[in-house]
N, C-alpha and C positions, 0 to 999 in steps of 0.2 A: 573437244573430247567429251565424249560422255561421263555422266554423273549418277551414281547409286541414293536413291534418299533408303534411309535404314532407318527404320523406328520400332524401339521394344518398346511394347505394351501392358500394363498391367490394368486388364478393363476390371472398373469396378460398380458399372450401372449397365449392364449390356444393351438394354433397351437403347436408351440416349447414344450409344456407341454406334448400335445397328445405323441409327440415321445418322451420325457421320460416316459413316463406313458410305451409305451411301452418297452422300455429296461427295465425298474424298474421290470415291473412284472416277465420279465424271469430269470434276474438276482435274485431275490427276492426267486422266488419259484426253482433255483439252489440251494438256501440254505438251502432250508427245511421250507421256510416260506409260510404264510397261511393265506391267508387275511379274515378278520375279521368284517370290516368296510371298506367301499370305497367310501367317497361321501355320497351320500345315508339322509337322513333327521338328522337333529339334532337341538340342545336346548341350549344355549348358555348361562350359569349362571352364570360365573362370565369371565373375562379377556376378553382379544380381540376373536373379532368373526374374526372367518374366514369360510370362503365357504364350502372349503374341508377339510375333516378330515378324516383320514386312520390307519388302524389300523394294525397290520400283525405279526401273534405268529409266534417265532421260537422256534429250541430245544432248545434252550441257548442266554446268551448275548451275548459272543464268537462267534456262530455263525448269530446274527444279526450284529456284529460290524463286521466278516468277509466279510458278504456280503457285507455293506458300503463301505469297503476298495478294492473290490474284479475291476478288470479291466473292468468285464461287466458293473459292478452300478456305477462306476465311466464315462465310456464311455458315459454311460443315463443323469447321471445326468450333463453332459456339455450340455444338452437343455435343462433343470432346468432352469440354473444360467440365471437371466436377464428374467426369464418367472414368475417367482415366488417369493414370499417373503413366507421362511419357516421356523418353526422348529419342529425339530426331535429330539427326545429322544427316549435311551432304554431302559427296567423297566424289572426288573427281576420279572416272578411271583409268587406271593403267593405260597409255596408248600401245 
Protein backbone atom coordinates (compact mmCIF):
# COMPACT_ATOMS: atom_id res chain seq x y z
CA UNK A 1 0.00 0.00 0.00
CA UNK A 2 1.22 3.27 -0.45
CA UNK A 3 2.09 6.02 2.10
CA UNK A 4 1.50 9.98 2.17
CA UNK A 5 4.64 11.60 4.53
CA UNK A 6 2.54 15.09 5.37
CA UNK A 7 4.68 17.78 7.00
CA UNK A 8 3.40 21.32 8.23
CA UNK A 9 6.01 23.76 8.39
CA UNK A 10 6.68 26.71 10.22
CA UNK A 11 10.23 27.91 8.51
CA UNK A 12 11.90 30.17 10.74
CA UNK A 13 15.66 30.45 9.20
CA UNK A 14 14.80 30.02 5.35
CA UNK A 15 18.29 30.13 4.43
CA UNK A 16 19.24 26.76 6.45
CA UNK A 17 15.82 25.52 5.30
CA UNK A 18 16.59 26.15 1.53
CA UNK A 19 19.63 23.53 2.09
CA UNK A 20 17.31 21.01 3.58
CA UNK A 21 14.84 21.43 1.09
CA UNK A 22 17.53 20.55 -1.05
CA UNK A 23 18.83 17.29 0.37
CA UNK A 24 15.21 16.25 1.33
CA UNK A 25 14.30 16.19 -2.24
CA UNK A 26 17.08 13.95 -3.41
CA UNK A 27 16.94 11.86 -0.51
CA UNK A 28 13.17 11.87 -0.80
CA UNK A 29 12.80 10.96 -4.56
CA UNK A 30 15.91 7.93 -3.77
CA UNK A 31 13.01 6.43 -2.25
CA UNK A 32 10.57 6.37 -4.63
CA UNK A 33 8.65 9.38 -3.30
CA UNK A 34 6.71 11.92 -5.29
CA UNK A 35 5.73 15.08 -4.19
CA UNK A 36 2.25 15.90 -4.13
CA UNK A 37 2.02 19.39 -2.44
CA UNK A 38 4.90 21.71 -1.81
CA UNK A 39 4.01 25.08 -0.40
CA UNK A 40 1.83 25.99 -2.87
CA UNK A 41 -1.83 27.76 -1.48
CA UNK A 42 -3.82 26.39 1.34
CA UNK A 43 -6.92 26.74 3.83
CA UNK A 44 -6.48 26.17 7.20
CA UNK A 45 -9.77 24.76 9.09
CA UNK A 46 -9.00 23.73 12.04
CA UNK A 47 -5.46 23.48 14.21
CA UNK A 48 -2.38 25.62 13.97
CA UNK A 49 -1.48 27.18 10.75
CA UNK A 50 1.44 26.94 9.38
CA UNK A 51 3.01 28.39 6.12
CA UNK A 52 4.33 25.20 4.46
CA UNK A 53 2.62 22.12 3.93
CA UNK A 54 4.20 19.12 1.82
CA UNK A 55 3.04 16.32 0.95
CA UNK A 56 5.17 13.18 -0.87
CA UNK A 57 3.51 9.53 -1.89
CA UNK A 58 5.68 6.73 -1.50
CA UNK A 59 5.36 2.86 -2.44
CA UNK A 60 4.94 2.05 1.26
CA UNK A 61 5.33 3.16 4.92
CA UNK A 62 8.45 1.04 5.02
CA UNK A 63 9.70 2.92 2.50
CA UNK A 64 8.83 6.48 3.80
CA UNK A 65 10.14 5.68 7.28
CA UNK A 66 13.41 4.18 5.31
CA UNK A 67 14.05 7.28 3.77
CA UNK A 68 13.58 9.34 7.17
CA UNK A 69 16.06 6.97 8.59
CA UNK A 70 18.14 6.84 5.49
CA UNK A 71 21.96 8.85 5.82
CA UNK A 72 21.10 11.31 2.98
CA UNK A 73 17.67 12.64 4.89
CA UNK A 74 19.33 12.55 8.01
CA UNK A 75 22.47 14.61 6.65
CA UNK A 76 19.47 17.34 5.25
CA UNK A 77 17.72 17.36 7.90
CA UNK A 78 20.77 18.59 10.35
CA UNK A 79 19.64 22.29 8.53
CA UNK A 80 16.11 21.50 9.51
CA UNK A 81 16.78 21.34 13.28
CA UNK A 82 16.87 25.26 14.52
CA UNK A 83 15.36 26.43 11.09
CA UNK A 84 11.99 24.96 11.56
CA UNK A 85 9.27 23.97 13.98
CA UNK A 86 7.72 20.68 12.38
CA UNK A 87 5.63 17.79 12.23
CA UNK A 88 5.69 14.78 10.07
CA UNK A 89 3.60 11.88 9.94
CA UNK A 90 3.28 8.83 7.72
CA UNK A 91 -0.40 7.54 6.60
CA UNK A 92 -0.72 4.58 4.86
CA UNK A 93 -3.29 4.90 1.93
CA UNK A 94 -6.48 4.06 1.37
CA UNK A 95 -6.31 0.75 -0.90
Amino acid sequence: MTALWIAHVEVTDPDAYGRYAQGATAAIAAHGGVFLARGGRHVQLEGRDRARNVVARFPSVEAAVACYESADYQAALAHAKGAAIRDLVVVEEVG
